[in-house]
N, C-alpha and C positions, 0 to 999 in steps of 0.2 A: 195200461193205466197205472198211474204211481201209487204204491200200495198206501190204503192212509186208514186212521181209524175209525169206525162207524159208532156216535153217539145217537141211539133210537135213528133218526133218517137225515144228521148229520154226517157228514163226510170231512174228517179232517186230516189235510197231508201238513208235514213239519220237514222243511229239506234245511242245512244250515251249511249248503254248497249250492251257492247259489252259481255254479256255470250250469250251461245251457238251460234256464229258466224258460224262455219259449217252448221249448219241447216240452217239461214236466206239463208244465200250467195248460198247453193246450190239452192236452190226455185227459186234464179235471174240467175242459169245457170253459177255460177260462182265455181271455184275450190275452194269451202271453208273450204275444209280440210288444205290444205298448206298454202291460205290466212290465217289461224285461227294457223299454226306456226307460218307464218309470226311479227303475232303480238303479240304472246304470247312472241319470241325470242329475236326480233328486240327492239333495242330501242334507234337508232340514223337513223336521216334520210337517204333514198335510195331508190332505182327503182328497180324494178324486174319484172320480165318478166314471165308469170307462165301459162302452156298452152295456148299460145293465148290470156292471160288478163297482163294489165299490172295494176301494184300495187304499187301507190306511197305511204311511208312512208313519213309524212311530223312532226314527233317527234320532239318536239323542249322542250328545260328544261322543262322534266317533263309532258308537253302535248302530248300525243299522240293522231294523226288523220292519219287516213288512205283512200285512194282512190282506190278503182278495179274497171277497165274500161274494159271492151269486149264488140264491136261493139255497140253498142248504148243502153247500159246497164251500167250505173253509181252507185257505191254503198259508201257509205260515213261511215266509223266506228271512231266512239270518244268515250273517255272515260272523258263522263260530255263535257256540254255545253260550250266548249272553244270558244275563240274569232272566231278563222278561222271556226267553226261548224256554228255560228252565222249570222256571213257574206253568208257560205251555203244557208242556212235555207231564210234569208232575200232573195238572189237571185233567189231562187225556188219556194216563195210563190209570188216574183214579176212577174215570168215565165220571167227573163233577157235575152234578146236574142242570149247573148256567150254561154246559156243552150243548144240549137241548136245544138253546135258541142263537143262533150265529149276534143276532141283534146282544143279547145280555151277554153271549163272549166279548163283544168288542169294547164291549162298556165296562167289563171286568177287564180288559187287557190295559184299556189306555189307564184307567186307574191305577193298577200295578206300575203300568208305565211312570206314573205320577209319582206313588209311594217310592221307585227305585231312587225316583230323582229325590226324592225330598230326602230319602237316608243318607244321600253322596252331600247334598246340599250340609246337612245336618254333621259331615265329619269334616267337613272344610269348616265350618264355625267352631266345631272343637278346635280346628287347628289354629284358627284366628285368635281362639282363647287361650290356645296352649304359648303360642309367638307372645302374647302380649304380657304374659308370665316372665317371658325369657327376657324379654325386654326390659320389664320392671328391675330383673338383675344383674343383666348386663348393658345398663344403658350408658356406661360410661367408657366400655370397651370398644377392640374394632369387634369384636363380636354383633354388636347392635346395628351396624351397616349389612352385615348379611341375613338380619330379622328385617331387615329392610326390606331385602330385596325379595325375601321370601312370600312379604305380603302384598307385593307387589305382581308377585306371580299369583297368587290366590287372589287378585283383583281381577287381573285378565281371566280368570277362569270362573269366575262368578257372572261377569260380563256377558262370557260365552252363553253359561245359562242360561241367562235375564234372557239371550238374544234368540234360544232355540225356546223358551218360555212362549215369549210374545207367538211366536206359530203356531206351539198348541192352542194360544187361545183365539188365534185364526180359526184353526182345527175344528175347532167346535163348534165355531159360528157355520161351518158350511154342512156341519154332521146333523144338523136340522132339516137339513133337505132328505135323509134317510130314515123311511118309513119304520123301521125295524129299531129304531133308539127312541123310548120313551122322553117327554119334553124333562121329565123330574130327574131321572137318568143326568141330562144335557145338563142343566142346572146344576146339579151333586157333580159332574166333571168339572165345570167353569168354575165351583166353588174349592174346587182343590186345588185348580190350576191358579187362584187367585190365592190360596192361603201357599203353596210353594213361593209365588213370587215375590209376596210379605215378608220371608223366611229370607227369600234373595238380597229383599232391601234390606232386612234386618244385618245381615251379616259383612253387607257388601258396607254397612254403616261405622260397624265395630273395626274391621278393617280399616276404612279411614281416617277413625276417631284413632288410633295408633301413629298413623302415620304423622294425624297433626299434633301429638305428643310430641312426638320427634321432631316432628320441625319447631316448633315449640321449645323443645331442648336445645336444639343447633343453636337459633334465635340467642337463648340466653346463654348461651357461652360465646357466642360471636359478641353481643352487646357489654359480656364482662372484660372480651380479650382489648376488645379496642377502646374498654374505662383504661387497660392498665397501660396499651400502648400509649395515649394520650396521657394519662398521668407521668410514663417515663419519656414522655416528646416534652411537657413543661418543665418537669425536675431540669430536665438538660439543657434545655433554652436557658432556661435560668445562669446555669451553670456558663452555658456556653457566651452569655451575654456580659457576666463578670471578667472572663477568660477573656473578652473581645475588648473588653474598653481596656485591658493592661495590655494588650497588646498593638495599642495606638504608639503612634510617633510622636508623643510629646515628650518635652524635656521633662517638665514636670506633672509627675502626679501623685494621689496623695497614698503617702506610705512608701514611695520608690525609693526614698534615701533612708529610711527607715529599715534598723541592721534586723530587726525582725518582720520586715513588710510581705515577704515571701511566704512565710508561718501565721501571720494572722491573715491574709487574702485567703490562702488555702482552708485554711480555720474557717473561717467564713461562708464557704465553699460548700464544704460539709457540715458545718451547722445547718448552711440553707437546705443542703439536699436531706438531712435526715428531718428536718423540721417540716419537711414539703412530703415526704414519704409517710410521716405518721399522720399527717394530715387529710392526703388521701386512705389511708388507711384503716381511718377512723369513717368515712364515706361510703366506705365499699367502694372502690377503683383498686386497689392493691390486693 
């Protein structure tokens, strides 16, 4: 049998090598052929119920830990020393006294579970806050396309969250079926899994409120570039419509025999265009 530690006439084993899982978990009297699907298949959090044991998946980006409980028999599966294994590990070598009841372990674990999330959660908003800093002072640089992209990536990963969130609070609704989790317990979980997710929207919000700055920014330099393109499309037409009636085929027109006709047209020319430049300039186009 796999050595594990004994809290009063709990039994807890913690392995974070998880090959040949069937083997361990049978030796603890547990069903580790389906536990050992479980965690080959799975890989968002959930409850399952599996002769008699019940088996919480508590998979959060990318960490995987798992709990199978049957009657005062606890077995801990991670892959590598994650935070929530750590927290484990510290409470079993302290003998904590919620070790006592497998039911108040599980309820102390998913909680941790919750609080690790909400601290990760909690340093992606710093970083949401720290980009939007960087923004404010580099918004005119290429610098500010790669604060772009950056929150762009801290969107897809908030995302992830929100989407392994919504399963804990599956999680919960099915952990009602388990004699061993008081209803106030259940409730005190739902309400933390509902103030994370608050947290989620909140920052998944600040994050967007950035990006529609920026486009916002783009917007009003696109709308200033084509006042000025437009303004030097009419200065020219202008120009180019003076330019076009002297270059008709008539014998006569006025000022062509005129020993200065070439010096005042031109004059004219540039009177017009500087008289049209200060004009849009006085508008806001230039």
């Amino acid at each position: 049998m796999p050595r594990g530690s004994r809290i009063q006439d709990t039994v807890y084993y913690v392995t974070t090598k998880p090959e040949r899982i069937k083997e361990k978990l049978d030796k603890l009297e547990l069903p580790g052929e389906k536990i050992e699907q479980i965690w080959e298949e799975e890989d968002v959090p959930d409850v399952y119920f599996v002769d008699g044991t019940l088996v919480v998946d508590l998979n959060f980006m990318g960490e995987s830990t798992l709990i199978a409980v049957r009657k005062n028999t606890v077995a801990i599966v991670a892959e590598g020393e994650t935070e929530l294994v750590k927290w484990m590990r510290n409470a079993i070598r302290k003998k904590r006294k919620f070790l006592q009841h497998p039911g108040e372990f599980v309820y102390r674990a998913i909680k941790k579970q919750l609080d690790i999330i909400h601290d990760r959660i909690s340093e992606i908003h710093k970083q949401v806050t720290r980009i939007e800093k960087e923004m404010t002072q580099q918004f005119h640089t290429e610098k500010a396309n790669d604060t772009v992209l950056n929150i762009y990536d801290v969107l897809l990963k908030l995302h992830d969250v929100r989407r392994e969130l919504a399963y804990f609070w599956k999680m919960v609704i099915k952990l009602r079926r388990w004699s061993q989790l008081k209803n106030e317990q259940i409730e005190d979980i739902r309400g933390d899994v509902h103030e994370v997710l608050s947290f989620v929207g909140l920052t998944i919000k600040s994050a967007n409120s950035i990006l529609d700055l920026h486009d916002r920014a783009l917007s009003m330099e696109l709308n200033l570039l084509i006042k000025r393109l437009t303004a030097i499309s009419i200065i020219l037409a202008a120009i180019t419509i003076i330019t076009g009636i002297y270059g008709m085929n008539f014998r006569y027109l006025p000022l062509s025999d005129h020993p200065y006709g070439f010096w005042i047209i031109n004059g004219l020319m540039i009177g017009l265009y500087v008289a049209m430049w200060y004009w849009f300039k006085k508008i806001g186009w230039m």
